[in-house]
Structures are given as structure tokens and as C-alpha cells.
C-alpha positions as CSV (number, residue, x, y, z in Angstrom):
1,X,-131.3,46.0,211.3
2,X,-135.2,45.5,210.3
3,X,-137.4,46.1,213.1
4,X,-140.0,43.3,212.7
5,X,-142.6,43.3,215.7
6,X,-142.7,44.9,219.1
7,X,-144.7,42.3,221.3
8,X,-146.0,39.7,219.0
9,X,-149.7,37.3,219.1
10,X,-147.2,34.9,218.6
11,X,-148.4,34.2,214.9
12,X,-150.9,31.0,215.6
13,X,-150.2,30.5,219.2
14,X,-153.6,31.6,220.0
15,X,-156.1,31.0,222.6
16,X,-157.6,27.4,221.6
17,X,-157.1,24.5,223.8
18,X,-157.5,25.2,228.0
19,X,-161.3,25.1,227.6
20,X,-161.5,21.9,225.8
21,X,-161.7,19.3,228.4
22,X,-164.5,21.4,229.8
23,X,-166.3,21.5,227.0
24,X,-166.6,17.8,226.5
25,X,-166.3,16.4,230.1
26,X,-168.1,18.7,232.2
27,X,-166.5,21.1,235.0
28,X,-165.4,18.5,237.5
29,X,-161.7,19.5,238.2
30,X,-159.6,16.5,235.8
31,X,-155.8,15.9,237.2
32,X,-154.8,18.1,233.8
33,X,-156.5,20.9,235.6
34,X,-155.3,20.6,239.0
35,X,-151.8,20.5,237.3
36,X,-152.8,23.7,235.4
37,X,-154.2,25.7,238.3
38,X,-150.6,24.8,240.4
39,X,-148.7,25.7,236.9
40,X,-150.8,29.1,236.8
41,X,-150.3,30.2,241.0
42,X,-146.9,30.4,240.5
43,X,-145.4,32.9,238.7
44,X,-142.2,34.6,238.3
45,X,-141.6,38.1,240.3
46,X,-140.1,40.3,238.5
47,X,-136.3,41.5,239.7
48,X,-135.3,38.3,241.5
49,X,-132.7,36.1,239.9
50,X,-133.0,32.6,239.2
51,X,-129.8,31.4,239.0
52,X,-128.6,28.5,241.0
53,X,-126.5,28.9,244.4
54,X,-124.5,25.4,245.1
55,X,-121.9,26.3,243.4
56,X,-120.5,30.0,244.7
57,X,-118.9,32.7,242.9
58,X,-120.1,30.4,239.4
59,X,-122.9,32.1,236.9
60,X,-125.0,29.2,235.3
61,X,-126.6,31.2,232.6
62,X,-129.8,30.6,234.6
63,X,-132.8,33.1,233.0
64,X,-134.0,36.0,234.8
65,X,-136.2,36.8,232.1
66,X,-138.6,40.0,233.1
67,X,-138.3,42.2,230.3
68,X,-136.7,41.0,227.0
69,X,-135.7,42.2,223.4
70,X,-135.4,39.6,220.7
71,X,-132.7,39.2,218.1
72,X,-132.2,36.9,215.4
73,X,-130.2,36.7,212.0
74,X,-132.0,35.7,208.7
75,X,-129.5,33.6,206.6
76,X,-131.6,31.7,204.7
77,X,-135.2,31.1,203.6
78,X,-138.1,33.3,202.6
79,X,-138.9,36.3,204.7
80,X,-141.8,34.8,205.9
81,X,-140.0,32.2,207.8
82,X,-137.6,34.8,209.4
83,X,-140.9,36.1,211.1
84,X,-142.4,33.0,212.0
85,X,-139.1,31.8,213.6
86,X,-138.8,35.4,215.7
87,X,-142.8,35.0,216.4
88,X,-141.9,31.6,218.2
89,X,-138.8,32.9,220.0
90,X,-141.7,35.5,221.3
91,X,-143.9,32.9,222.2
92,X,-141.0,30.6,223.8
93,X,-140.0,34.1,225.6
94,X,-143.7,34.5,226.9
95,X,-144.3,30.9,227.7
96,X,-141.0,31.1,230.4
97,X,-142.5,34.2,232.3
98,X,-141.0,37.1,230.0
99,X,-141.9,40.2,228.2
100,X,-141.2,40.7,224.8
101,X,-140.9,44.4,224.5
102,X,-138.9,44.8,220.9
103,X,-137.9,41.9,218.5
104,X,-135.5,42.6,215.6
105,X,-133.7,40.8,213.1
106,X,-130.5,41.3,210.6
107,X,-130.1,40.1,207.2
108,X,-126.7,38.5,207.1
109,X,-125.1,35.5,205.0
110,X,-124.0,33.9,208.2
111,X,-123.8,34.9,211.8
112,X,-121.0,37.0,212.9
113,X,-118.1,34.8,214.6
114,X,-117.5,37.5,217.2
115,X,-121.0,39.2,218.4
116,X,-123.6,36.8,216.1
117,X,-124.8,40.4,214.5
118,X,-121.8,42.2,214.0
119,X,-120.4,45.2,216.2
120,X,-122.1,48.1,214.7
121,X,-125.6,45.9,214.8
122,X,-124.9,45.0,218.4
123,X,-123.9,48.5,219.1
124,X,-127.5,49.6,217.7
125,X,-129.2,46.8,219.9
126,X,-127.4,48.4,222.5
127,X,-129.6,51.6,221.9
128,X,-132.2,49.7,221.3
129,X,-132.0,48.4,225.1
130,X,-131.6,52.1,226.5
131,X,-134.8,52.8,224.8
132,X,-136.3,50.2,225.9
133,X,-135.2,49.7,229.2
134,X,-134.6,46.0,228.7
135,X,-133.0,43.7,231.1
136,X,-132.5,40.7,229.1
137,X,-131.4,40.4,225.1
138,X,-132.3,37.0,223.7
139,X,-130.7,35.6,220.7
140,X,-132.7,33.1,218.0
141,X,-130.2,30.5,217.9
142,X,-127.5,29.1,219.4
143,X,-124.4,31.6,220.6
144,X,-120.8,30.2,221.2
145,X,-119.7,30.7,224.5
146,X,-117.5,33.8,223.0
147,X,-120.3,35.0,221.1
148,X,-122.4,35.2,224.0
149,X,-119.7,37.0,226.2
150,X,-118.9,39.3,223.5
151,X,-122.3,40.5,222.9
152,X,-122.7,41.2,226.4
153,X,-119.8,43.3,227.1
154,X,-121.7,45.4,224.1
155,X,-125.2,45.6,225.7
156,X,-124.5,45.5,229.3
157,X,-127.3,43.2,229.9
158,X,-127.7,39.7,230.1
159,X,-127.8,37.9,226.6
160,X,-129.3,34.5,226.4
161,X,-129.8,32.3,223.7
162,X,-132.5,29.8,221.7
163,X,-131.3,26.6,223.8
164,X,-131.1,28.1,227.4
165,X,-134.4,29.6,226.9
166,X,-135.7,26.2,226.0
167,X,-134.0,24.3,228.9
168,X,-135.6,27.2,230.9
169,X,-139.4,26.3,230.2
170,X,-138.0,22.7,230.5
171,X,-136.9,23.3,233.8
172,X,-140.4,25.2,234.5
173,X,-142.6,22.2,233.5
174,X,-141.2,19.3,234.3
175,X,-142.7,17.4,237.4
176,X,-141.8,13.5,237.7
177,X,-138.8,12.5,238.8
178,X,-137.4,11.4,235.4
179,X,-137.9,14.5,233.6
180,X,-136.7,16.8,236.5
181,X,-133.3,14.9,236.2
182,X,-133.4,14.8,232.0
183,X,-133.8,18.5,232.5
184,X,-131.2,19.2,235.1
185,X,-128.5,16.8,232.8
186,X,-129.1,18.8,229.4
187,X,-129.2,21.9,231.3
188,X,-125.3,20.9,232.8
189,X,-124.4,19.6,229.6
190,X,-125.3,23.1,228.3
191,X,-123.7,25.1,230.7
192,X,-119.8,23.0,231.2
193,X,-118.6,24.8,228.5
194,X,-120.4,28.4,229.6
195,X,-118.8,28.5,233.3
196,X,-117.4,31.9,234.2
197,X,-116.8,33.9,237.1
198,X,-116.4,37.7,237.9
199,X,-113.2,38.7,238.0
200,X,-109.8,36.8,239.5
201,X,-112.4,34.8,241.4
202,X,-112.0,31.9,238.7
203,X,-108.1,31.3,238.5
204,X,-107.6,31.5,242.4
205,X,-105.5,28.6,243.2
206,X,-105.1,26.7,246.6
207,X,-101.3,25.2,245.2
208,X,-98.2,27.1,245.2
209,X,-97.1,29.9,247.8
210,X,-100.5,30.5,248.5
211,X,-100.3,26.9,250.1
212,X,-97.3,27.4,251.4
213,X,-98.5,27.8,254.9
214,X,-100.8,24.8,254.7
215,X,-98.4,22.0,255.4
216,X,-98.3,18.6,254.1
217,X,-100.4,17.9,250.8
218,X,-101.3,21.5,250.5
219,X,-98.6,22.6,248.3
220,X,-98.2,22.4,244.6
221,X,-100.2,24.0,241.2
222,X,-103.3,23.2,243.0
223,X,-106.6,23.7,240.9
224,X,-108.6,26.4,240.1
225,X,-111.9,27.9,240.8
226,X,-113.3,26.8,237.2
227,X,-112.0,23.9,237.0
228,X,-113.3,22.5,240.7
229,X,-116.8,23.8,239.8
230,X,-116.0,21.8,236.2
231,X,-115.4,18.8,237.7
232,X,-118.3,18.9,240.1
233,X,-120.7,19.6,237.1
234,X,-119.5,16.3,235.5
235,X,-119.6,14.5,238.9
236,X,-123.4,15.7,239.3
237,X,-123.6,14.6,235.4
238,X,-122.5,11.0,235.9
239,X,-124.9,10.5,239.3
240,X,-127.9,12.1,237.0
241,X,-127.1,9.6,233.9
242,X,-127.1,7.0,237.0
243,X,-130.6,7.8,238.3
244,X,-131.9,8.2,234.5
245,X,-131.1,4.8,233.3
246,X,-132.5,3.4,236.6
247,X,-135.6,4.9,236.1
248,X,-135.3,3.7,232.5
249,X,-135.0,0.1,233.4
250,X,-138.6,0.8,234.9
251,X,-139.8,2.2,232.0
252,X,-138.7,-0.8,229.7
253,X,-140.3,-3.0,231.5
254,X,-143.4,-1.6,231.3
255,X,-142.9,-0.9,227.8
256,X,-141.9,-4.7,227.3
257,X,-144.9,-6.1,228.8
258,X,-147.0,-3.9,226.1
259,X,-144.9,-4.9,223.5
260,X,-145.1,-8.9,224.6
261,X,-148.7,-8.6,224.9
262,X,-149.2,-7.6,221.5
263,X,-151.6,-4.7,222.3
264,X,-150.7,-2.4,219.6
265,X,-149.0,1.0,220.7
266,X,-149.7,4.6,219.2
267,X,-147.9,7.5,219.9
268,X,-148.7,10.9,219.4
269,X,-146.2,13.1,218.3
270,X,-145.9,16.8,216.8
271,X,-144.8,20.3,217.4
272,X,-145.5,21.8,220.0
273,X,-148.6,23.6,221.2
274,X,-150.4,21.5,217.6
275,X,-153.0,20.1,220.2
276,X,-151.7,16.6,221.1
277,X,-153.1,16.3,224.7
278,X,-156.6,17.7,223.7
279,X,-156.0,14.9,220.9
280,X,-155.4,12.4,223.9
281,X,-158.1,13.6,225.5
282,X,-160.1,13.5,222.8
283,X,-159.6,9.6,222.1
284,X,-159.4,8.4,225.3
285,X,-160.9,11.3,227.8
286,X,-157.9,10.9,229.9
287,X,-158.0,14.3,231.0
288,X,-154.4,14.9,230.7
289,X,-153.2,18.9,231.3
290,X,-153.9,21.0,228.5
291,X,-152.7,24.6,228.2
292,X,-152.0,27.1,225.7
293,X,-148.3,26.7,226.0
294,X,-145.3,25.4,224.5
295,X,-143.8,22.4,225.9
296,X,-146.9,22.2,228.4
297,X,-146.3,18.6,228.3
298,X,-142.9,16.9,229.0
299,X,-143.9,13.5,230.8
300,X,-145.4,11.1,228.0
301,X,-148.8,9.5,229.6
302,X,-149.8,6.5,228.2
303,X,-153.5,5.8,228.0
304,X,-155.7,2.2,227.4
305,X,-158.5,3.2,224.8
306,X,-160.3,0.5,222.7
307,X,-161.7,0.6,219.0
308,X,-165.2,0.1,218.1
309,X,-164.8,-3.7,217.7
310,X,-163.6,-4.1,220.9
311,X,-159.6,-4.2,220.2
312,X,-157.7,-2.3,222.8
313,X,-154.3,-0.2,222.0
314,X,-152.6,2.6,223.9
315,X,-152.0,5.9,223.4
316,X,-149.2,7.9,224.8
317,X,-148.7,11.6,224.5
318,X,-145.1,12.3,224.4
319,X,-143.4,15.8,224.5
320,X,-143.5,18.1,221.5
321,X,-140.5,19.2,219.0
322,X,-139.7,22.3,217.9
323,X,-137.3,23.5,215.0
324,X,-133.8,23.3,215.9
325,X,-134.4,21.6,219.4
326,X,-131.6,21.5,221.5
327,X,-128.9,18.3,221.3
328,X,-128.7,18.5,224.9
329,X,-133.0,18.0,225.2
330,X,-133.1,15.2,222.7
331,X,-130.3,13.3,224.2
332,X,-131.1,13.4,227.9
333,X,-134.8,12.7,226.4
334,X,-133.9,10.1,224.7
335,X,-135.5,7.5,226.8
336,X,-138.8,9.2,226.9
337,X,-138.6,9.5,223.0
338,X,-138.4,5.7,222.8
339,X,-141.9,5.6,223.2
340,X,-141.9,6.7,219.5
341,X,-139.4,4.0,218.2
342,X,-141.4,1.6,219.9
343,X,-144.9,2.4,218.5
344,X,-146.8,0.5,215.7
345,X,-147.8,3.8,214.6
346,X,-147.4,7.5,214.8
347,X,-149.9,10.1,214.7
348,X,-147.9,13.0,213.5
349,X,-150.2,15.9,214.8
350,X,-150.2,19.0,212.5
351,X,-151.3,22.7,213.8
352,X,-153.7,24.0,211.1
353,X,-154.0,27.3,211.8
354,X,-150.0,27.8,211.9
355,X,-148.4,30.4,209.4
356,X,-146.2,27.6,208.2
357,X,-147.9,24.0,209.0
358,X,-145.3,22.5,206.4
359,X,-142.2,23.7,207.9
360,X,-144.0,22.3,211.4
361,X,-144.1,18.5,209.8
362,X,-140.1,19.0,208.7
363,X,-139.1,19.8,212.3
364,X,-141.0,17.0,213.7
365,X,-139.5,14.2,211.2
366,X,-136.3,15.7,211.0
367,X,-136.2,14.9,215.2
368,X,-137.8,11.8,214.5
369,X,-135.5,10.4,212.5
370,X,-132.7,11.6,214.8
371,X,-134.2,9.4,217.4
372,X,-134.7,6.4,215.4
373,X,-131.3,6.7,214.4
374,X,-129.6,6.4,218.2
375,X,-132.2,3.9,218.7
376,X,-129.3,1.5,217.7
377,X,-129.6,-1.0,220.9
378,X,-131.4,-4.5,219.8
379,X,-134.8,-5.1,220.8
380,X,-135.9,-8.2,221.9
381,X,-136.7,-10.8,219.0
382,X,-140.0,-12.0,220.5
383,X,-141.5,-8.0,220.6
384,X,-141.3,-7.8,216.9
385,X,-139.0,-4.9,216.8
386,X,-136.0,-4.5,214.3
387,X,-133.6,-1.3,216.0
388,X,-134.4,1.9,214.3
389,X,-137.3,0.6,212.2
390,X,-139.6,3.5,211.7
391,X,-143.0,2.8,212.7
392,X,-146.1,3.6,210.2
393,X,-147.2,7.8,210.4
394,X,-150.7,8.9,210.0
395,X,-150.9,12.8,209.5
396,X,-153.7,14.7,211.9
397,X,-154.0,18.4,210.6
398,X,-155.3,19.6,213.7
399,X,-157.4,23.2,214.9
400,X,-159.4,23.3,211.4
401,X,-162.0,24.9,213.7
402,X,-159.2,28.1,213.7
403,X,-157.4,27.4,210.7
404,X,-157.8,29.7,207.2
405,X,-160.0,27.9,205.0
406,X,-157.3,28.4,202.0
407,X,-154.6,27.0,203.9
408,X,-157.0,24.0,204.7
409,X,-157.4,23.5,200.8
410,X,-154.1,23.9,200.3
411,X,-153.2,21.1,202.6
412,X,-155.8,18.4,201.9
413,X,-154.3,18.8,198.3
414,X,-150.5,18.7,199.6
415,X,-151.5,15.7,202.2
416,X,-153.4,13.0,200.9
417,X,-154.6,10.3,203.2
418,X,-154.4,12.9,206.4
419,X,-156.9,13.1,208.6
420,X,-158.2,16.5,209.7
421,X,-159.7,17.3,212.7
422,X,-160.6,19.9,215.5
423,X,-160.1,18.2,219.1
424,X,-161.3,21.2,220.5
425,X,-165.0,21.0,218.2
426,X,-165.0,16.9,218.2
427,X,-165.0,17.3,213.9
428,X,-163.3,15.0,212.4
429,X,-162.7,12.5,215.8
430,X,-165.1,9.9,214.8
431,X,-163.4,9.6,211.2
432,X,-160.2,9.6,212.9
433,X,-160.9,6.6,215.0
434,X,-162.4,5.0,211.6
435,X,-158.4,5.3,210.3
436,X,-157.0,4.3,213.1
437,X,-158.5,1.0,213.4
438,X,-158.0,0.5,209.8
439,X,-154.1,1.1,210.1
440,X,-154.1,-0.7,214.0
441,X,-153.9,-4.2,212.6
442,X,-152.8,-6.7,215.2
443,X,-152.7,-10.3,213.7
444,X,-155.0,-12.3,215.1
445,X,-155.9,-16.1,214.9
446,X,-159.2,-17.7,215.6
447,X,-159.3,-20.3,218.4
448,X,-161.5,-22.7,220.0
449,X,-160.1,-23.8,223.8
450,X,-160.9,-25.7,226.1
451,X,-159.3,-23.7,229.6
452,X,-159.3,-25.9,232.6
453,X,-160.7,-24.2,236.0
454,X,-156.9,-24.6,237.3
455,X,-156.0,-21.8,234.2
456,X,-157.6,-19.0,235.2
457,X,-154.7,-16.8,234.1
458,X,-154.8,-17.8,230.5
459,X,-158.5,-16.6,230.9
460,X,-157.6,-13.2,232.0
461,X,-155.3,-12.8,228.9
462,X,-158.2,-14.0,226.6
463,X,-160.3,-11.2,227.8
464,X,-157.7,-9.0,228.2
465,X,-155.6,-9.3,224.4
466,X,-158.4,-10.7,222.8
467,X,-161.8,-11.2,221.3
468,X,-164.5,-13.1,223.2
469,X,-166.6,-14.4,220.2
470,X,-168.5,-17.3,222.4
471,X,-168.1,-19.2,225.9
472,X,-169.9,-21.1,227.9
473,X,-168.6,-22.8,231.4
474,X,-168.3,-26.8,230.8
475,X,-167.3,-29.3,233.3
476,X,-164.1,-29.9,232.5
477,X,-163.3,-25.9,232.5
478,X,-164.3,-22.7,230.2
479,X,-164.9,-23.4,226.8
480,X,-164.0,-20.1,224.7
481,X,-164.2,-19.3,220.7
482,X,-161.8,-15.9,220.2
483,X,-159.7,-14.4,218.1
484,X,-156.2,-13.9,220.2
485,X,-152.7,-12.4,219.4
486,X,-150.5,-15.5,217.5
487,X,-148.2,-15.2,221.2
488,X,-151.4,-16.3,223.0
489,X,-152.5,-18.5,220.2
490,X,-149.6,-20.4,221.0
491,X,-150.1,-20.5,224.6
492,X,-153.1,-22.2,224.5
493,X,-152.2,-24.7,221.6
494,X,-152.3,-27.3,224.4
495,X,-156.2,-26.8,224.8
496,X,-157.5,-26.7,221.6
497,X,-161.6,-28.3,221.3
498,X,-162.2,-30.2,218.5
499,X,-166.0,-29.6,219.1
């Protein structure tokens, strides 16, 4: 077992973005900021457990992360990556409230079936514990539910893996309704299979002779402690799915009325912690809350900005992606994520200054296409949609302000026709609005109308989709020359001026 980095500076996590919206706006306190000071006053004490109490005598695999060693098993790749993937466990680790006091990693063809690093390995992490005086092991990838018991037994702590850590600073940041409920259902999903209880506690049964005293309908095999606590699990399951796809319906109507208008959607997308609020922010000085975390943002917000010839779009920020993101996460995400399969265009933002920017783009796509391949329900013919069409990407290499000047070379050659940037600096923005209005294109047609008085709402849509290019107020009603969405263009084909 290689003994790669004690506590890690989280190779390219790095101190970049919290001052931005300072920096461009001023110091009067943005919502982003309020958000962050709240996030920041609340911390974790060290020594109290987190793990949930409606459901007695059961151990969720909460976290009770205080002070934790990393382990992970290199399989494949250079090693390089092996580092950078137990640098980001660090940062995940630090990001949930923990500290990283020893990370280590094995060089195996596969992981162990058993204990995921073998029994001698996990009887030298055991040491490795001792020494430390660790409370919590955390493993860089998924462990089976026998896995993880097994490597417990070994280390007499508790063991955690990749996922639950994840669903942990999930459950952390999350604050509308709709993502405290996607987090709680991919946290349940995770855990069904991971019930256990101390003991006989688990297999007590109210059936049988223990019922015998209990009269009519008490007797029989009864059912267990697990399996009541399993089925209430998958009752709460069923009422969160419920309340999702409620708050969905809300969603989609929002998300239809964009789409019917014709004002072009873009959505930011990327790994996490590459800079895609500050990019928001940026565009639209939305003031959205920016922090030098990962997964700082789980709620997509959708912002109105407008390009220099007066066309509007929005912009929505959506949550970032990280390599091998949990099922559970993408599917109880999934209809947040449809912001993307909706979009006219993606801006894939990149994190320059990352060891390993490349492997950063794979990740990203890899979930993308995931989504656009459950995005399988018909849209609407009249929104223009086909299901699972992948919508244009534009590439943002973003931080060049922090990034190595030879990786920069090295990736304007490897990534033609990206833009690069530095939301934090303002390089690069103005050029970036330049290719997005060029990419933007919403079809227009030129009309000449005559809009009675009596049509005041077809005036309001003029201004609002459209281009005023002339108009002047006439007796009959407003006379307007603009160039209009074709929907619109049809809407007003009963008013056309000859004149």
C-alpha cells in the first residue's frame, strides 16, 4: 500500500472564486452572499453523530465525518489520475466538514470482493487508523454492502464510501424544497439495501409464540425488525417520488412557456467547482452564491440576460458533475437536469487550472449523455424539441487567470473553437458574449403590423420576444416594424400593413 498524501491542497481546488462578485459588483451583501454567510455559521461539532433517529435501533450510514483517512484502489489509468481521483476524495472529504489526516492507495487489478483492498491491506489500514487516531475510513468508490461490513469489522471504525459521502454534501447544501426531497430519495435509495442493526435487534419478530399472548391477529411469522423499517423506507420513497413530480409539473410549465416563446435557453453545465456561478454572474450579474466548494450549487437559477443587439435568452446554472456520480443523484436529479436536454445550447465550462481539465470534459459528457438518453418522454411538437436531441456545446476553459500557461497552450491546440476566460478577472467575457450571440440564433421574420388599441397583449410580446425596429401610434392602433419569432409572426399575420 503506497502512501500518497497526508492532507492534500486538493490538487486545483484552490482559493479562486468567493471574492468575485465583490470584485465586480461592489460590497453590498448579493442573496449569493447571504446564502454563503448562513452556509459558513454553521458547522459541524466534532463528536456528535449525524445519523437519523425516526427509525430506532436502524443505522443509516449517515456521515459523522470528524477525522478521516482516505483509501482508494488504482485499477486502471496512469498514476497521475490515481492522485487526482484521491486529491478529489480529499476535497469532497473537506468540503462535507471532515479532516483528511492520511490518504493511501493500493495498486490492484480489481477491487477485492470481500474487504475492496484485500485482508492483509485492510489489516495495515487498520494500523494506519491506530496511528492516526481516525474515526472515520473512507473508501474512493463504491463498496457493496458486504464489502463495507467486512472492512469494518477489520478497522473498528466507521467505513464510508464515494456515493454516501457525496449524498452527504448533497444533503448539506440543498435548500429548496425540490432538492431537499431529490436528496432525501437518492439518499433512501442508497441506503435500502445497507439497513442493519446491532445485534438480534433486526430479526425480533412480533408472530409466533412471542405473540402468543397477544390475542386475535397477533399470531403467526409476523415480520421483522428489517423488514418493517424496509418497507417504511420504500413507503417514504413513493410519497418523495409523489412530491417530486408535483413540483416538477411546476417546473415544466415554466420551462414550456420559455420554450413556446422562443427565447432561446442556455445552460451552463460542467464539473464541479470549474466556476459556473461566477460564469452566471459574470454574464448576467445575478449574484448567485459562489463558494470555493464542490457541489456549492444544487438548485439550477435561471437568469434573463440580453445580447448586444437587444435579443434576450436565459441562462440557468444547473448543478455540477463529478466522475463517477452516483446513479441514485442523477436519477432523483433528473428533473433538474432537464434544464440541459431542454437548452439550445450548452456552455460546457472547463477548470483550467485542474491537473487533468481533459478527464474533467469526459465526466461531464459522459453524465450528459446519460441524461439525454432517459430523456425519452416526447416533447411537445410546437417547442421544437425532438426527445433526447443533444443540444449545440460551446467549450469555456475557465480560471486562465490561475491556470499553467503550458497547460493553456496545450488546450487551445487540443480545443479549437473554445472560448477561454477568467470570470473571476472579466478576460475573455466580452469575447464570450461575441460567441454566444453568434451561436444563439433564434429565427426571426421581419414584420410590419398594424396592432389595434384593443391588442395590447400582442404589443407586450413584440417588445418582449422581439425587435422594435420602428413604431409610431396611428389612429387605428400601434403601427410597429420588428423582427419577431416565426410563432409570433404568425400571430399577428391578421394585422399585417401594406404601407
Amino acid at each position: 500500500m503506497t502512501n500518497t498524501h497526508g492532507k492534500t491542497d486538493s490538487h486545483g481546488f484552490d482559493e479562486y472564486e468567493a471574492d468575485h462578485f465583490d470584485e465586480r459588483h461592489g460590497h453590498d451583501p448579493s442573496i449569493g452572499e447571504m446564502q454563503l454567510d448562513d452556509r459558513s455559521a454553521l458547522r459541524r461539532v466534532a463528536g456528535l453523530s449525524t445519523e437519523l433517529t425516526d427509525v430506532t435501533e436502524v443505522e443509516y450510514r449517515q456521515l459523522r465525518l470528524e477525522r478521516v483517512v482516505l483509501v482508494g484502489v488504482w485499477t486502471s489509468g496512469t498514476a497521475a489520475q490515481a492522485e487526482a481521483s484521491m486529491a478529489e476524495l480529499a476535497a469532497l472529504a473537506e468540503t462535507a466538514g471532515s479532516e483528511v489526516l492520511e490518504g493511501l492507495v493500493q495498486r490492484r487489478d480489481k477491487p477485492d470482493a470481500a474487504t475492496y483492498i484485500g485482508s492483509g491491506k485492510a489489516n495495515e489500514l487498520r494500523d494506519v487508523v491506530l496511528a492516526t487516531g481516525a474515526d472515520t475510513v473512507i473508501a474512493d468508490g463504491e463498496l457493496t454492502p458486504a464489502q463495507l461490513n467486512a472492512l469494518e469489522k477489520v478497522v473498528k471504525v466507521k467505513v464510508i464510501d464515494r456515493t454516501a459521502l457525496i449524498l452527504d454534501i448533497f444533503a448539506q447544501h440543498a435548500t429548496s424544497s425540490e432538492g431537499k426531497a431529490q436528496v432525501a430519495l437518492a439518499q433512501m435509495q442508497y441506503m435500502l439495501p445497507r439497513l442493519r442493526g446491532w445485534g438480534e435487534s433486526m430479526s425480533r419478530q412480533a408472530g409466533g409464540r412471542a405473540g402468543k399472548d397477544g390475542g386475535v391477529g397477533t399470531r403467526g411469522p409476523g415480520e421483522t425488525k428489517i423488514e418493517t423499517d424496509r418497507r417504511r423506507i420504500r413507503e417514504r420513497m413513493a410519497k418523495l417520488r409523489r412530491e417530486i413530480k408535483e413540483m416538477k409539473g411546476a417546473r415544466d410549465t415554466k420551462r414550456t412557456q420559455r420554450l413556446r416563446s422562443e427565447v432561446p435557453s442556455v445552460a451552463i453545465v460542467g464539473y464541479t467547482n470549474a466556476g459556473k456561478s461566477s460564469l452566471l454572474n459574470a454574464l448576467t450579474g445575478a449574484g448567485v452564491l459562489v463558494q470555493n466548494a464542490l457541489f456549492a450549487t444544487l438548485d439550477p437559477t435561471t437568469r434573463k440576460a440580453a445580447f448586444e443587439d437587444g435579443r434576450q435568452y436565459v441562462l440557468t446554472d444547473t448543478v455540477g458533475f463529478v466522475r463517477h456520480l452516483p446513479t441514485q443523484l442523477v436519477e432523483a436529479f433528473r428533473s433538474t437536469l432537464e434544464e440541459v436536454t431542454d437548452a439550445d445550447l450548452l456552455v460546457h465550462v472547463v477548470d483550467g487550472s485542474d491537473p487533468l481539465p481533459t478527464d474533467q470534459i469526459k465526466a461531464v459528457r459522459e453524465v450528459i449523455t446519460e441524461v439525454l438518453r432517459e430523456a425519452d418522454a416526447p416533447r411537445d411538437s410546437d417547442m421544437g424539441r425532438s426527445a433526447g436531441s443533444a443540444p449545440a456545446e460551446l467549450l469555456v476553459v475557465n480560471k486562465i487567470d490561475a491556470a499553467d500557461p503550458v497547460t493553456l497552450t496545450q488546450l487551445r491546440s487540443l480545443l479549437p473553437g473554445a472560448a477561454f476566460v477568467s470570470a473571476r478577472t472579466g478576460e475573455g467575457i466580452a469575447e464570450l458574449r461575441e460567441q454566444l450571440a453568434e451561436l444563439v440564433k433564434s429565427p426571426e421574420v421581419e414584420v410590419n403590423v398594424l396592432v389595434p388599441y384593443t391588442r395590447g397583449d400582442l404589443v407586450a410580446r413584440i417588445h418582449a420576444d422581439g425587435r422594435i425596429l420602428g413604431s409610431s401610434h396611428e389612429p387605428e392602433g400601434t403601427l410597429v416594424r420588428a423582427k419577431v419569432p416565426e410563432a409570433l409572426a404568425s400571430a399577428l399575420r391578421d394585422y399585417r400593413h401594406s404601407a
